[in-house]
Kinemage of the C-alpha trace (Angstrom):
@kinemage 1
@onewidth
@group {chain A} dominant
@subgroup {mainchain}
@vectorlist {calphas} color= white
{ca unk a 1} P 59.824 -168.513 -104.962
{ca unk a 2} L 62.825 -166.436 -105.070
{ca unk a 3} L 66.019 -167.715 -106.066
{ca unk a 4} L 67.362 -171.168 -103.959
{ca unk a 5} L 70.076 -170.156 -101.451
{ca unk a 6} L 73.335 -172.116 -100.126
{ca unk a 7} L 72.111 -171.555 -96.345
{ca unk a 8} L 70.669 -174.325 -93.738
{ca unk a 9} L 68.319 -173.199 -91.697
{ca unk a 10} L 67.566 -175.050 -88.047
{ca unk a 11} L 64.477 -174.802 -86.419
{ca unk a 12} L 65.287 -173.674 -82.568
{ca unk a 13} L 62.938 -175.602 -80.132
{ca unk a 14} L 62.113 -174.466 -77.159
{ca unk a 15} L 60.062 -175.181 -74.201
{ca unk a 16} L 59.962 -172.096 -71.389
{ca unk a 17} L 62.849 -170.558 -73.292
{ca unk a 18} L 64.919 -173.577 -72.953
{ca unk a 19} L 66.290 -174.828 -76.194
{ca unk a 20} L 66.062 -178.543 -76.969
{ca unk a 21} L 68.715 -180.440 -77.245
{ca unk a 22} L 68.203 -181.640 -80.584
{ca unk a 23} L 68.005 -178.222 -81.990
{ca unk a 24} L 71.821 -177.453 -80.210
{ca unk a 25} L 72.748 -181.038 -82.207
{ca unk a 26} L 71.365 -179.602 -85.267
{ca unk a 27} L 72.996 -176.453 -85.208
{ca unk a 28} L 76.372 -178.643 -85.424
{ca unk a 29} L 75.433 -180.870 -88.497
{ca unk a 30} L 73.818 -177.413 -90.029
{ca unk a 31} L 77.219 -175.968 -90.098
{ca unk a 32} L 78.708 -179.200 -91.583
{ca unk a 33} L 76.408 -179.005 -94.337
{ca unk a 34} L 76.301 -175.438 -94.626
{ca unk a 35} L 80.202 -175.407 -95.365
{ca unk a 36} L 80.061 -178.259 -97.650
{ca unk a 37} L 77.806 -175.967 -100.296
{ca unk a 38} L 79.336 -173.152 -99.065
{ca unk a 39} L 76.291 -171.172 -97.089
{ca unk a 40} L 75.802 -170.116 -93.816
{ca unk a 41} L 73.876 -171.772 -91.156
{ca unk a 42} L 70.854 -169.595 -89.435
{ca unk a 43} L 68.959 -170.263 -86.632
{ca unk a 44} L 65.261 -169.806 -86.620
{ca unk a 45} L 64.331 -168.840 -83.090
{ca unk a 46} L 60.351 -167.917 -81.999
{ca unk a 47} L 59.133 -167.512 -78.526
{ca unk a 48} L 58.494 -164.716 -75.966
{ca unk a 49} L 61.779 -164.157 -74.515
{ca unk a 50} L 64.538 -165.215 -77.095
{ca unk a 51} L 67.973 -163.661 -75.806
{ca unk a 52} L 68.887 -166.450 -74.198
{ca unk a 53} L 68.029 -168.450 -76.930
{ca unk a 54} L 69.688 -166.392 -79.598
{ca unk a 55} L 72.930 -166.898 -77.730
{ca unk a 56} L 72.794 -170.613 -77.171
{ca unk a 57} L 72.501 -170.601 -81.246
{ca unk a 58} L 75.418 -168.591 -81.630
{ca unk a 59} L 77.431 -170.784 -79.208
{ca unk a 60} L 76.481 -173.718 -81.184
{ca unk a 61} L 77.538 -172.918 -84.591
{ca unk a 62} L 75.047 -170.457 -86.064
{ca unk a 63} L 76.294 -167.749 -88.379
{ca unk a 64} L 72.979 -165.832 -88.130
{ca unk a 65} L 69.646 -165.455 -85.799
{ca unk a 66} L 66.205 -165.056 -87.502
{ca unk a 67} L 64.193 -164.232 -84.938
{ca unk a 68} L 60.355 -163.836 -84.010
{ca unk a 69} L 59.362 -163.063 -80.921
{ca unk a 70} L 56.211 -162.008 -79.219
{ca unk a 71} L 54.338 -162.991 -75.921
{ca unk a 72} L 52.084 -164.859 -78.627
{ca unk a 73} L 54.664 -167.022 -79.565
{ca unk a 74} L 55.822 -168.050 -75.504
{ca unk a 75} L 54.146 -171.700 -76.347
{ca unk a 76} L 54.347 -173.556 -79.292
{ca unk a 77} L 51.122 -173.456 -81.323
{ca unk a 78} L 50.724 -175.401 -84.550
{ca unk a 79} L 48.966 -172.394 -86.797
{ca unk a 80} L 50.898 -169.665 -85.943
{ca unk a 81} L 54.094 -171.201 -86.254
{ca unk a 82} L 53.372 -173.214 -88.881
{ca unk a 83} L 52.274 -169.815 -90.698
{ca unk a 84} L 55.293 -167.683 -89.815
{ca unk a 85} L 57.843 -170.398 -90.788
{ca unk a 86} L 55.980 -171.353 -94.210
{ca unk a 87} L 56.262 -167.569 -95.311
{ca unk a 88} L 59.211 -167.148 -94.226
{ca unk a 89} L 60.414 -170.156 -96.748
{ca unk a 90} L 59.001 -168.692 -99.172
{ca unk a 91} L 60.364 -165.343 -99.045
{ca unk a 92} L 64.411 -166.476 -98.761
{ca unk a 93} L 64.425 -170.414 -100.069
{ca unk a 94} L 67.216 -171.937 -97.517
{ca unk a 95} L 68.826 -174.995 -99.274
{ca unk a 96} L 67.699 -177.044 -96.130
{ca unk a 97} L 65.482 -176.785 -93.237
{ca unk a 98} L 66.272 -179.107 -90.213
{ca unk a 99} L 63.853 -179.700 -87.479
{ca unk a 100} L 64.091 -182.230 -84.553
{ca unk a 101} L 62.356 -185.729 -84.499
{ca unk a 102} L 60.104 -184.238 -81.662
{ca unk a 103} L 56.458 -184.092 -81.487
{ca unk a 104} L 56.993 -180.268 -82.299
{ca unk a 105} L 59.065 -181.060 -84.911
{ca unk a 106} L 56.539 -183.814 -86.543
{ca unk a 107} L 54.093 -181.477 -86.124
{ca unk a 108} L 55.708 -178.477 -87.706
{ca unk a 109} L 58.261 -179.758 -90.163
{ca unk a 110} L 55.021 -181.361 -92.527
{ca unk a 111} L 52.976 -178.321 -92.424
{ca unk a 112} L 55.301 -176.322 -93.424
{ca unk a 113} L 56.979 -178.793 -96.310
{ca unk a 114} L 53.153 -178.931 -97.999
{ca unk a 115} L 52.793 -175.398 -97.610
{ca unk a 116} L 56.054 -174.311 -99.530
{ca unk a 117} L 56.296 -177.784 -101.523
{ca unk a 118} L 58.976 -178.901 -100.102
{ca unk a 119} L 60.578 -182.444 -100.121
{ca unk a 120} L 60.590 -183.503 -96.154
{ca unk a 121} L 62.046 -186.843 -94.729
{ca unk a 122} L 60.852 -187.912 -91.189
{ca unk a 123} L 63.480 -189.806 -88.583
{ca unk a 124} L 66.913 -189.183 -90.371
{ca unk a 125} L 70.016 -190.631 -88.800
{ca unk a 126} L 72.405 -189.301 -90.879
{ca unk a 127} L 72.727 -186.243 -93.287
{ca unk a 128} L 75.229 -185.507 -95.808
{ca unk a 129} L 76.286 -183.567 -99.047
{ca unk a 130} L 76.383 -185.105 -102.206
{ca unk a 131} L 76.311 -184.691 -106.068
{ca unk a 132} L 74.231 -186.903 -107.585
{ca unk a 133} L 73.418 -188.546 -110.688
{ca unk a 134} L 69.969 -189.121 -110.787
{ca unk a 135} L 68.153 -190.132 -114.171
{ca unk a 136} L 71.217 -189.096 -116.236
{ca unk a 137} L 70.618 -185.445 -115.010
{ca unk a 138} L 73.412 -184.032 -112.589
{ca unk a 139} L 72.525 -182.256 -109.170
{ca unk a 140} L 74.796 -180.644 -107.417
{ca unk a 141} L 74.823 -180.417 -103.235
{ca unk a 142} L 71.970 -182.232 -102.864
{ca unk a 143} L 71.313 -183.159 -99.348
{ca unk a 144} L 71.408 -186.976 -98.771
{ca unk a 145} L 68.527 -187.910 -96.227
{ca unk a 146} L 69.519 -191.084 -94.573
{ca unk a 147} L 66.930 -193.175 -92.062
{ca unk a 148} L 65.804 -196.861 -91.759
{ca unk a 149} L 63.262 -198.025 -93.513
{ca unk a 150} L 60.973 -201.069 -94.416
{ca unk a 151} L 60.165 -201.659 -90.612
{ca unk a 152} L 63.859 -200.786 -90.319
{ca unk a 153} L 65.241 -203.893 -91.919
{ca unk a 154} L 67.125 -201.511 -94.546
{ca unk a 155} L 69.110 -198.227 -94.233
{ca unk a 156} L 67.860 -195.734 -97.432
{ca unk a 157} L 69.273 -192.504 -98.498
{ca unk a 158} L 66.491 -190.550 -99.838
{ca unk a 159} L 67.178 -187.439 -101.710
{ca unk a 160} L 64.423 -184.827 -103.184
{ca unk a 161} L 66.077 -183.492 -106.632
{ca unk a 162} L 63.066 -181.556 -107.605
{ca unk a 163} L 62.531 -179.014 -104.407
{ca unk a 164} L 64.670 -176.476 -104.196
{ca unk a 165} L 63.984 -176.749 -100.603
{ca unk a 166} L 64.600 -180.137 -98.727
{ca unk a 167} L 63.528 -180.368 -95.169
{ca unk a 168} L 64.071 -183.508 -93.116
{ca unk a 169} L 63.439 -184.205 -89.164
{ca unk a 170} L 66.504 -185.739 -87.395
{ca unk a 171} L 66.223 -188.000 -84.391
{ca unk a 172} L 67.459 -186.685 -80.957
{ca unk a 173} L 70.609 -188.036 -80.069
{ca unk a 174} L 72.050 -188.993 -83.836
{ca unk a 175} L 74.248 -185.798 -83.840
{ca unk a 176} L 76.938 -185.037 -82.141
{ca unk a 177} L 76.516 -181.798 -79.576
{ca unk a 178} L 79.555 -179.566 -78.817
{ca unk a 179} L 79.667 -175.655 -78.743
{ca unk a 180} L 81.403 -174.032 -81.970
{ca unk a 181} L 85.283 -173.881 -82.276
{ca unk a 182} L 84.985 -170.946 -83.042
{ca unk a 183} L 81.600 -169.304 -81.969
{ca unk a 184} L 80.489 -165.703 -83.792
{ca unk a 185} L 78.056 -163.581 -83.028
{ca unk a 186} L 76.404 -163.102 -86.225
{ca unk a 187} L 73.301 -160.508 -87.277
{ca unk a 188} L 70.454 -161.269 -85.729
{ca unk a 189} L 67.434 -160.548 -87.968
{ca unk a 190} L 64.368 -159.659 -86.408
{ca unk a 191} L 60.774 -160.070 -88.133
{ca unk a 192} L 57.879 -158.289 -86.305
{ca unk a 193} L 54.798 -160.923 -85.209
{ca unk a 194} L 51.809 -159.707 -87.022
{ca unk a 195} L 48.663 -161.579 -85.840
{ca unk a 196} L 46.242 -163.699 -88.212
{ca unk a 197} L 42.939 -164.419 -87.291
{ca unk a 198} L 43.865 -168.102 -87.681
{ca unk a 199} L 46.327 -167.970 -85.006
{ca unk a 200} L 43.382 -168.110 -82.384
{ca unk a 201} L 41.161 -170.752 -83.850
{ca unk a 202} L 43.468 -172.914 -81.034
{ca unk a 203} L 43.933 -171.943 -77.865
{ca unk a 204} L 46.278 -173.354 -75.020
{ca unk a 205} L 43.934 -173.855 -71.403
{ca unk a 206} L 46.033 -175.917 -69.669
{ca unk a 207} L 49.565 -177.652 -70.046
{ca unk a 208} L 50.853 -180.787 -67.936
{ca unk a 209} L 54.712 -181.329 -68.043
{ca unk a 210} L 56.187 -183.835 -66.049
{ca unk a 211} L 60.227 -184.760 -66.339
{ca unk a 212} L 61.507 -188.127 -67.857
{ca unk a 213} L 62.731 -190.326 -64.796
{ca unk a 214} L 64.874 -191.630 -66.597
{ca unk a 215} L 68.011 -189.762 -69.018
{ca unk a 216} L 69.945 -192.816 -71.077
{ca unk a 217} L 71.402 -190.112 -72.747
{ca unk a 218} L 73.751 -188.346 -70.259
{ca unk a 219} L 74.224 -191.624 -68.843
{ca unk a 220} L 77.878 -192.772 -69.601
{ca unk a 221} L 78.037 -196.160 -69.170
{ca unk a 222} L 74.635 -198.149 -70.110
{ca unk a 223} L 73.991 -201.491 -69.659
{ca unk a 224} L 71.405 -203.087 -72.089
{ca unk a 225} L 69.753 -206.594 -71.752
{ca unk a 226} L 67.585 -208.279 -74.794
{ca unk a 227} L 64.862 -211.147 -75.275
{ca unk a 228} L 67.804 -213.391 -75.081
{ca unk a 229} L 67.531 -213.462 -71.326
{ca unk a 230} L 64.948 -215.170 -71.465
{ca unk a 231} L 63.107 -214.495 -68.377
{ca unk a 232} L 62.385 -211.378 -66.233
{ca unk a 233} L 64.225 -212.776 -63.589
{ca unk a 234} L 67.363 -213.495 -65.420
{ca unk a 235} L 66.719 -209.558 -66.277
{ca unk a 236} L 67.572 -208.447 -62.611
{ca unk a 237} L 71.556 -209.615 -63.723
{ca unk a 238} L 71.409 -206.230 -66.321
{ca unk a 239} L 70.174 -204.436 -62.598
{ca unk a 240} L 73.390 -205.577 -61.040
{ca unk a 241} L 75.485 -205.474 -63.239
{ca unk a 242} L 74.583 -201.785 -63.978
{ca unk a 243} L 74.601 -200.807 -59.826
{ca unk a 244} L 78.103 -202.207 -59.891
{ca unk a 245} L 79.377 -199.871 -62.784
{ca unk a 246} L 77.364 -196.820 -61.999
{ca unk a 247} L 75.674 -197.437 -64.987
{ca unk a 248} L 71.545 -197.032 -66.674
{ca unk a 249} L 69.971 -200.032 -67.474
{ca unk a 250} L 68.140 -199.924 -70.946
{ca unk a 251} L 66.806 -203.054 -73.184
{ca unk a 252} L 65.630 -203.512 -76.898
{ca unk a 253} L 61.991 -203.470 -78.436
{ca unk a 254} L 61.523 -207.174 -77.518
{ca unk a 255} L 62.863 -206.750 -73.592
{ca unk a 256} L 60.060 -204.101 -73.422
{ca unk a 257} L 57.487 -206.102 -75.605
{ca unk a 258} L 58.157 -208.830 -73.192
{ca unk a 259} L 57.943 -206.632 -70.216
{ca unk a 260} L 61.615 -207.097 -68.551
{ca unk a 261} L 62.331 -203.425 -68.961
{ca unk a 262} L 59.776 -200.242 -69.386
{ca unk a 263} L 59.523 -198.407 -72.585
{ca unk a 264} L 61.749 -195.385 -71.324
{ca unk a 265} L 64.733 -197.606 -71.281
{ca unk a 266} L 64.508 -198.921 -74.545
{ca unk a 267} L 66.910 -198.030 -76.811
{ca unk a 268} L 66.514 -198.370 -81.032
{ca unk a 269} L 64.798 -196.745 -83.828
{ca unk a 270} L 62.083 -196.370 -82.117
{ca unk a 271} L 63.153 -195.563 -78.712
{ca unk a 272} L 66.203 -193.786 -77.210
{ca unk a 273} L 69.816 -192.810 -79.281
{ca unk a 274} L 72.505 -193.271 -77.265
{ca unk a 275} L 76.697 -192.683 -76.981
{ca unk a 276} L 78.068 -193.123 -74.068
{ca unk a 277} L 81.352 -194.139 -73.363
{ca unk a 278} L 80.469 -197.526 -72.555
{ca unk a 279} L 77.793 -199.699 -73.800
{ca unk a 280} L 77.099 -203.159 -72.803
{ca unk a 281} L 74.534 -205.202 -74.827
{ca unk a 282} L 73.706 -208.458 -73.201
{ca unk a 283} L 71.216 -211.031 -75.088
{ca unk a 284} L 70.695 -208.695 -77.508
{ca unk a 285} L 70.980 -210.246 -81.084
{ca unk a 286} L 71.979 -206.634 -83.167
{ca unk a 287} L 68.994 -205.873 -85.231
{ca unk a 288} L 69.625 -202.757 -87.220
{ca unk a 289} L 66.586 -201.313 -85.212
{ca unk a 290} L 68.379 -201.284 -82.499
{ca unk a 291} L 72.119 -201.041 -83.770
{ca unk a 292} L 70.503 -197.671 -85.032
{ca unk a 293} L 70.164 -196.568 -81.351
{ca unk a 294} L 73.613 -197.472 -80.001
{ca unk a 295} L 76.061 -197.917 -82.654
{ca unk a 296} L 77.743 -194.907 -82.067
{ca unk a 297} L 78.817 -195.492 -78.399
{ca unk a 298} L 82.949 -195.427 -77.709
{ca unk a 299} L 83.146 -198.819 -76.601
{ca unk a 300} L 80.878 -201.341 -77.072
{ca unk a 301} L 80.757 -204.784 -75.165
{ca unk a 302} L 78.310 -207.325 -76.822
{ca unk a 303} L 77.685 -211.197 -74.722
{ca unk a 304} L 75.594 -213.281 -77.031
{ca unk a 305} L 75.297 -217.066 -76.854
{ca unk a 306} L 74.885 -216.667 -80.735
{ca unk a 307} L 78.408 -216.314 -82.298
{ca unk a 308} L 76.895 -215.331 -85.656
{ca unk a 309} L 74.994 -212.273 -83.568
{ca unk a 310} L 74.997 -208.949 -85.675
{ca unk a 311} L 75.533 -207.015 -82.587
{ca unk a 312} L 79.276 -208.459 -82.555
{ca unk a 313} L 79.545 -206.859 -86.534
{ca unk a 314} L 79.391 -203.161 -83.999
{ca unk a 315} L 80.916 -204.340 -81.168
{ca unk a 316} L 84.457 -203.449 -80.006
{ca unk a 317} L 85.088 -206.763 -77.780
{ca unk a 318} L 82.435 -209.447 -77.904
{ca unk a 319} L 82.095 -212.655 -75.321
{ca unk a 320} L 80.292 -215.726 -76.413
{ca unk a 321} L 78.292 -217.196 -73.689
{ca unk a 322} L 76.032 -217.333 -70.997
{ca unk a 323} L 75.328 -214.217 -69.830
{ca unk a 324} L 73.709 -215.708 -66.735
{ca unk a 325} L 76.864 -217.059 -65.817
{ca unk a 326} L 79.490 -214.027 -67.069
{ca unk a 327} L 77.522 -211.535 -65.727
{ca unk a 328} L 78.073 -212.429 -62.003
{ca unk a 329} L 81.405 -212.980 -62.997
{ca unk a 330} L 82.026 -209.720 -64.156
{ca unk a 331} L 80.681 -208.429 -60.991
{ca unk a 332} L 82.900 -209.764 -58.879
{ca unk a 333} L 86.146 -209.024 -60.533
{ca unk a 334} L 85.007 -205.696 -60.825
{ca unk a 335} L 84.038 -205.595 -57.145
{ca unk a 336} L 87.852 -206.997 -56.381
{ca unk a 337} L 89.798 -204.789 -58.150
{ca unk a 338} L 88.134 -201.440 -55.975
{ca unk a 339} L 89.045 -203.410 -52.644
């Protein structure tokens, strides 16, 4: 491998030319990190046709483009991209390689990490620069990789001393999303497509793609109900209470295990990451599986019969009670005060 460099490089998804969100988040830690060891941060874009692409990175914080693009490349394909991407590691050693929590991205992100022997964590939360002392040996910048673990019961921070490359996938939704301050429009560095034979041992028929119904993440006021409801019927209260705000309703792990909600509503480690500007979590006890879904909304309103709750340890104002009989009355003062 050549020599390590200070730069963070971001994986750009895309789907039809469309960047993913996650990528756009990315691109915003990336710079973060990127200034903390002072590097750059470079956007790795591959598809058919990239311009628009290319400036969406640069709006979002990228210093430079590294782009591939070929009518080869329009879909995503495991073994050419995988490929591409591993020699490209190889060649110029980026500090850090982000990639989204996406089934692209968990598809990708470990190919590539064996290929180059890289150090790769899967479903980080949080990313940050550190020194570290590690087995009385110094490392400096050293990127802290920071997810649940244990079934989500603990939060670690992982770190990979020995790679001079550390990769990690990032959950959608954990970053923050915001065009630049200051957006520049960097060199854009672009590597000819040269076919393998391996690129066509898979080939793309047919493709199905059909919308989510349901977006909790543009959604700015959500209101969550748990297992502490009790019953499906007692459920139909998050319903109301949600029409009456203009709100989403969403639930945790055990609302969906116990069928009160569907599993695109849940929010949690391992469903949806949410901030809106209001989030109310009714019957829902504060597991850190789900706390790492919603913990980072601007207000957060937590009604728990349970006093000792964790959800209260996140939450902003927190009622003790029944939430069968505070949720009706929350409706109707609400309803009063727009007569």
């Amino acid at each position: 491998m050549s020599t390590t460099t200070r730069d963070v490089w971001v994986f750009i998804e895309q789907r039809n030319g469309k960047p993913a969100d996650v990528s756009l988040e990315l691109l915003c830690k990336g710079r973060k990190l990127a200034q903390a060891m002072g590097g750059a941060v470079k956007a790795v874009v591959m598809g058919d046709s990239v311009d628009a692409l290319i400036a969406e990175a640069f709006r979002f914080g990228a210093d430079e483009a590294i782009v591939i693009a070929d009518r080869a490349l329009a879909q995503y394909r495991t073994l050419p991209y995988g490929r591409i991407l591993s020699d490209l590691v190889r060649e110029h050693t980026p500090r850090i390689v982000l990639f989204g929590a996406t089934i692209i991205g968990r598809d990708l992100a470990p190919r590539v990490a064996s290929a180059t022997r890289s150090g790769l964590t899967a479903d980080c939360t949080d990313l940050q620069i550190s020194n570290v002392n590690y087995l009385r040996k110094e490392y400096a910048d050293l990127l802290l990789q920071i997810r649940p673990a244990f079934g989500g019961n603990i939060i670690a921070t992982i770190i990979t001393p020995d790679n001079p490359v550390q990769m990690a996938t990032v959950r959608e939704g954990v970053m923050e999303m915001h065009p630049a301050d200051h957006p520049v429009a960097g060199p854009v560095t672009r590597i000819p497509y040269v076919a393998d034979a391996v690129d066509e041992l898979l080939a793309i028929v047919e493709q199905h793609h059909e919308e989510n119904r349901v977006n909790l993440k543009a959604a700015p006021v959500i209101v969550a109900g748990g297992y502490g409801l009790g019953t499906r019927e007692n459920f139909k209260l998050i319903y109301d209470l949600a029409h009456a705000l203009g709100g989403e309703v969403a639930g945790s792990r055990a609302a969906v295990d116990a069928g009160f909600v569907g599993p695109d509503r849940q929010v949690g480690q391992t469903g949806v990451t949410v901030r809106p500007r209001l989030y109310i979590a009714v019957g829902i006890s504060g597991a850190i599986q789900h706390r790492a879904g919603m913990q980072e909304s601007n207000k957060i309103i937590a009604i728990n019969t349970d006093a000792d709750a964790p959800i209260f340890g996140v939450a902003h104002y927190g009622i003790v009670g029944d939430a069968t009989e505070i949720i009706p009355r929350f409706i109707e003062v609400y309803r009063n005060k727009l007569k």
